[in-house]
C-alpha positions as CSV (number, residue, x, y, z in Angstrom):
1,X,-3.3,13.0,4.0
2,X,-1.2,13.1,0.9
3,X,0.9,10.3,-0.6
4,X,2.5,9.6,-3.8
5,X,3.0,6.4,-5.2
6,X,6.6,6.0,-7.0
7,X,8.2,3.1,-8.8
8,X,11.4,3.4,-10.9
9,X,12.9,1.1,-13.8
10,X,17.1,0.9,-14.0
11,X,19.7,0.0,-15.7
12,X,20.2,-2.7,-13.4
13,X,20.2,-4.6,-10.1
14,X,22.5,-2.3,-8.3
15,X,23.1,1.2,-7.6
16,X,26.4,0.6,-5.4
17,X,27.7,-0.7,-8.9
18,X,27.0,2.6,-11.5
19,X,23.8,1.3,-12.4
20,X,21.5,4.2,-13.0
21,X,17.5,5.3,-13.6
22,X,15.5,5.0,-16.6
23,X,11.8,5.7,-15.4
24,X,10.5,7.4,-12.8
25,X,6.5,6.9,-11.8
26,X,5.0,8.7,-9.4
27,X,1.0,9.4,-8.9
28,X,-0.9,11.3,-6.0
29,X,-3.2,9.7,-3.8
30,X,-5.2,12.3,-0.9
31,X,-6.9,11.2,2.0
32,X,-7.3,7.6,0.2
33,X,-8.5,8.6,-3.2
34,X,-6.3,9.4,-6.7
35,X,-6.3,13.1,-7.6
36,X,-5.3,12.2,-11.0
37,X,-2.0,13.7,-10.9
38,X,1.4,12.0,-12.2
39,X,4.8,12.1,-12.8
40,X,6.5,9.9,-15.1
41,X,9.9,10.2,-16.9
42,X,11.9,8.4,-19.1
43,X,15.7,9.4,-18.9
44,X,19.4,9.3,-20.4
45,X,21.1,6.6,-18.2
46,X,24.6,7.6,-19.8
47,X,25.5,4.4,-20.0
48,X,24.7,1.2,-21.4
49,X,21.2,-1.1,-20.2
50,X,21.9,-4.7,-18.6
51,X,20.5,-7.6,-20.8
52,X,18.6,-9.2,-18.3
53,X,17.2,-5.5,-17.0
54,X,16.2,-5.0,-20.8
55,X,14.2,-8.1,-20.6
56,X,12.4,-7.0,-17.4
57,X,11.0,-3.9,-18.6
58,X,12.0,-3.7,-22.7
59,X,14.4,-0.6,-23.0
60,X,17.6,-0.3,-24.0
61,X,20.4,2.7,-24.5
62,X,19.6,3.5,-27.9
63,X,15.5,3.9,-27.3
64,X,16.8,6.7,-23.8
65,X,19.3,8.7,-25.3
66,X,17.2,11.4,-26.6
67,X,15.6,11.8,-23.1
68,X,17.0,14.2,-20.2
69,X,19.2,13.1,-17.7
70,X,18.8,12.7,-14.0
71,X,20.1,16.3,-13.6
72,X,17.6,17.7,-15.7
73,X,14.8,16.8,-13.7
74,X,15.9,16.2,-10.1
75,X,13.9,18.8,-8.8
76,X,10.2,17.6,-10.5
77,X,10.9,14.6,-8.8
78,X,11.5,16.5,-5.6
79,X,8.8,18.8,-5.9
80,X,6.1,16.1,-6.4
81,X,7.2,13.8,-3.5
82,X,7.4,17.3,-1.4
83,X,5.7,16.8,2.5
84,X,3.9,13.5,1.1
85,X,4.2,9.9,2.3
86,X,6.0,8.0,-0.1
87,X,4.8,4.4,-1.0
88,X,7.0,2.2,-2.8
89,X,7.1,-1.8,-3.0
90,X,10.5,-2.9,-1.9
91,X,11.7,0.6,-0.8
92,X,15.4,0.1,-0.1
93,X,16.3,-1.1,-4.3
94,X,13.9,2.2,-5.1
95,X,15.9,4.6,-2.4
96,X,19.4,3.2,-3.0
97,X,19.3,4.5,-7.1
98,X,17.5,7.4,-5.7
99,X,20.1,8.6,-3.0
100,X,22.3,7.7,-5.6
101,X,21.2,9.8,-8.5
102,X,20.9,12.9,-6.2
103,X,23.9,12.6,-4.7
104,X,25.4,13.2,-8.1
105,X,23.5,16.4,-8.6
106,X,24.7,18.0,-4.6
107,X,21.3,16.7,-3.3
108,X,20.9,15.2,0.0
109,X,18.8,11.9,0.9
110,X,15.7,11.3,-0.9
111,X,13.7,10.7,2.8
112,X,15.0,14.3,3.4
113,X,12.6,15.9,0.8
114,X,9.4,13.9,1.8
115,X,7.3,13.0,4.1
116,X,8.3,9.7,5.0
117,X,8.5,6.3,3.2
118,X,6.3,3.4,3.5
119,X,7.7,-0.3,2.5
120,X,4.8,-2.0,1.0
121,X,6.6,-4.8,0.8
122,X,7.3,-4.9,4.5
123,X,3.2,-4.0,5.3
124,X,2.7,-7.0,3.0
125,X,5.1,-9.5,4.6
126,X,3.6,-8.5,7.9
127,X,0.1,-9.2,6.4
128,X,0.8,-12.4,4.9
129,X,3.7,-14.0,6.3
130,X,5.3,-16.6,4.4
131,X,3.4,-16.5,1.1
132,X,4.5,-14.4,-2.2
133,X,4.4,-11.1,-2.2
134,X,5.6,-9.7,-5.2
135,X,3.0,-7.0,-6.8
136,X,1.9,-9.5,-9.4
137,X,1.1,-12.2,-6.4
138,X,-0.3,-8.9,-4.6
139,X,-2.3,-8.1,-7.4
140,X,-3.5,-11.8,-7.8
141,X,-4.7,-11.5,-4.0
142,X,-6.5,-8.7,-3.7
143,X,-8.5,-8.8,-7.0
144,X,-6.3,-6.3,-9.2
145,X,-6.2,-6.8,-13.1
146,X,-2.7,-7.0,-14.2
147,X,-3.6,-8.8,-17.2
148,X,-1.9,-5.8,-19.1
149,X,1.1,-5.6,-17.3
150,X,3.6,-7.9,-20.2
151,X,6.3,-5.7,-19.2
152,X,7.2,-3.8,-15.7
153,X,7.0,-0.2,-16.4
154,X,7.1,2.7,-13.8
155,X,3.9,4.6,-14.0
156,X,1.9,1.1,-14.7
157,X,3.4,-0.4,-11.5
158,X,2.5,2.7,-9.6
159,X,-0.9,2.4,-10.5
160,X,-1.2,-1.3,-9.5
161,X,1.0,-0.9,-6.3
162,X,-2.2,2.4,-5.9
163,X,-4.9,-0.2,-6.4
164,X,-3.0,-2.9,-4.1
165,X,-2.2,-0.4,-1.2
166,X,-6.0,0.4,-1.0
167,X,-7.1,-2.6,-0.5
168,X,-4.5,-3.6,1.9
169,X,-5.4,-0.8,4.1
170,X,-9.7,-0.9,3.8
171,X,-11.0,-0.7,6.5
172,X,-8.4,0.0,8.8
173,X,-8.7,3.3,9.3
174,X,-11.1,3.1,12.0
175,X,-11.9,0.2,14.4
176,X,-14.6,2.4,15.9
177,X,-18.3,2.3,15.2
178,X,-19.9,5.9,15.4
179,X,-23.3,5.7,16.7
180,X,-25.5,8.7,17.1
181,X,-27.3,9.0,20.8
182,X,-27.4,5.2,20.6
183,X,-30.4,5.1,18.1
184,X,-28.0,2.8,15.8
185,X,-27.9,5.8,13.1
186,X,-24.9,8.0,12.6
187,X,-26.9,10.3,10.3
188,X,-30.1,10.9,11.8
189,X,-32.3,8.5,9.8
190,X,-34.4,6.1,11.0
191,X,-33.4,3.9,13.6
192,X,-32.3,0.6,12.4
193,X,-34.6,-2.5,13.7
194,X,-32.5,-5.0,15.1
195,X,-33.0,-8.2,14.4
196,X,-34.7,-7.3,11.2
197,X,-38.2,-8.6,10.5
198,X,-38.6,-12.1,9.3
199,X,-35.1,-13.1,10.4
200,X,-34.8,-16.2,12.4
201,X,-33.6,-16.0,15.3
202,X,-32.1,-19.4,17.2
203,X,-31.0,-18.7,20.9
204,X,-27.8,-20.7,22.2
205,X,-29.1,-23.3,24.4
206,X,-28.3,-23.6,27.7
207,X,-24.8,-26.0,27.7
208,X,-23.8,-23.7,24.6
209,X,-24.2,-20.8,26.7
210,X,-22.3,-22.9,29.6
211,X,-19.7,-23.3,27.2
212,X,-19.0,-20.2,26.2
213,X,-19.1,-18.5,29.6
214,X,-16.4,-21.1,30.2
215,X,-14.3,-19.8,27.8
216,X,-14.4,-16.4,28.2
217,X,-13.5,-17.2,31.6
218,X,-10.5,-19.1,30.5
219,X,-9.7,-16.1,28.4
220,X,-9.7,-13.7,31.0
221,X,-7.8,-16.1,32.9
222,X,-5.1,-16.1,30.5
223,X,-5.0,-12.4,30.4
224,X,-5.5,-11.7,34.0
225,X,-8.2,-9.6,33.2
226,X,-11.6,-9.6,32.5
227,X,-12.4,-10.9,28.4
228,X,-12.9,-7.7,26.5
229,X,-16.7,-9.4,25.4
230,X,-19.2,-10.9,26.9
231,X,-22.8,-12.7,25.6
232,X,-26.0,-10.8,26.3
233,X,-28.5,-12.7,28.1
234,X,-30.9,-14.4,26.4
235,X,-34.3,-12.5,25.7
236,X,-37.7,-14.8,26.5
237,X,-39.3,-15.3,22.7
């Protein structure tokens, strides 16, 4: 599975309004690991850079107008998001100054040339429902240095928002354990002793086994339906 990462900086908070692109960051992620390839621009807004956008990510007019405009590299940016699933933290801001800048170039949506777009901002809200989740309080969470990050900047937040995704999404892949010919080995080693040797076992006793019949029951109760686990019996010592 391919995906691209992508982040962009502006000239401000709103692309309805004129505002335009500065930096575009984009990096390649396949079947969950980073290839190593990126895209990242710095271009010619054509017009002047917000104060409080300057103080977000540091750039102004006069440090861009020596780099292309939009125009100029529309199709990179099209060409590298090509077929893959886009991933980008708060994907409506990213997509309305996308859509935006190709529409002045005779381009069509920016969903049209990829392979779909995935809101991590959504996945995280869904994930951790009423706490922060900007990519700094992401980052913060799930163990990600952005000690380094003084300053948004495209390619840098793509990287975190990389890290951040991936650790999000461990482990969920698969909720299935693949056992081979029930030895407990999926690769034809040894089988695994269960319980391990010198490991103390303590059986439940019977009014804690009681109780937990009792609430299964009550579980299956609730679901009409028999609970999808049960204990195993007890084994003599």
């Amino acid at each position: 599975m391919r995906q691209v990462v992508l982040d962009t900086e502006t000239t401000g908070l709103s692309a309805a309004e004129g505002h335009r692109v500065i930096e575009i960051g984009c990096l390649e992620i396949v079947n969950r690991r980073l290839t190593g390839r990126t895209l990242h621009l710095y271009l010619n807004p054509e017009r002047e850079i917000d104060e409080a956008a300057t103080e977000v990510h540091g750039m102004t007019w006069d440090d861009l107008r020596d780099k292309p405009r939009f125009a100029e590299v529309a199709e990179r940016v099209l060409a590298f998001c090509d077929g893959a699933e886009v991933l980008i933290h708060n994907a409506a801001f990213d997509l309305s100054f996308l859509d935006a800048e190709l529409a002045r170039v005779g381009h069509g949506r920016f969903r049209e040339r990829c392979g779909g777009v995935l809101d991590t901002l959504l996945m995280a809200r869904e994930l951790h429902p009423g706490k922060r989740n900007s990519l700094d309080a992401l980052c913060d969470r799930y163990g990600v240095s952005n000690a380094h990050r003084t300053l948004h900047g495209a390619l840098l937040d793509s990287e975190l928002l990389a890290e951040v995704y991936l650790a999000m999404t461990r482990g969920q892949d698969s909720f299935e354990i693949a056992l081979d010919a029930g030895d407990g080995r999926a690769d034809g080693a040894e089988p695994i002793e269960w319980p391990p040797r010198g490991l103390a076992v303590k059986a439940a006793s019977p009014a804690e086994a009681a109780a937990h019949e009792a609430a299964l029951a009550a579980i299956g109760k609730e679901r009409k339906g028999q609970a999808l686990w049960t204990m195993e019996p007890a084994q003599p010592a």
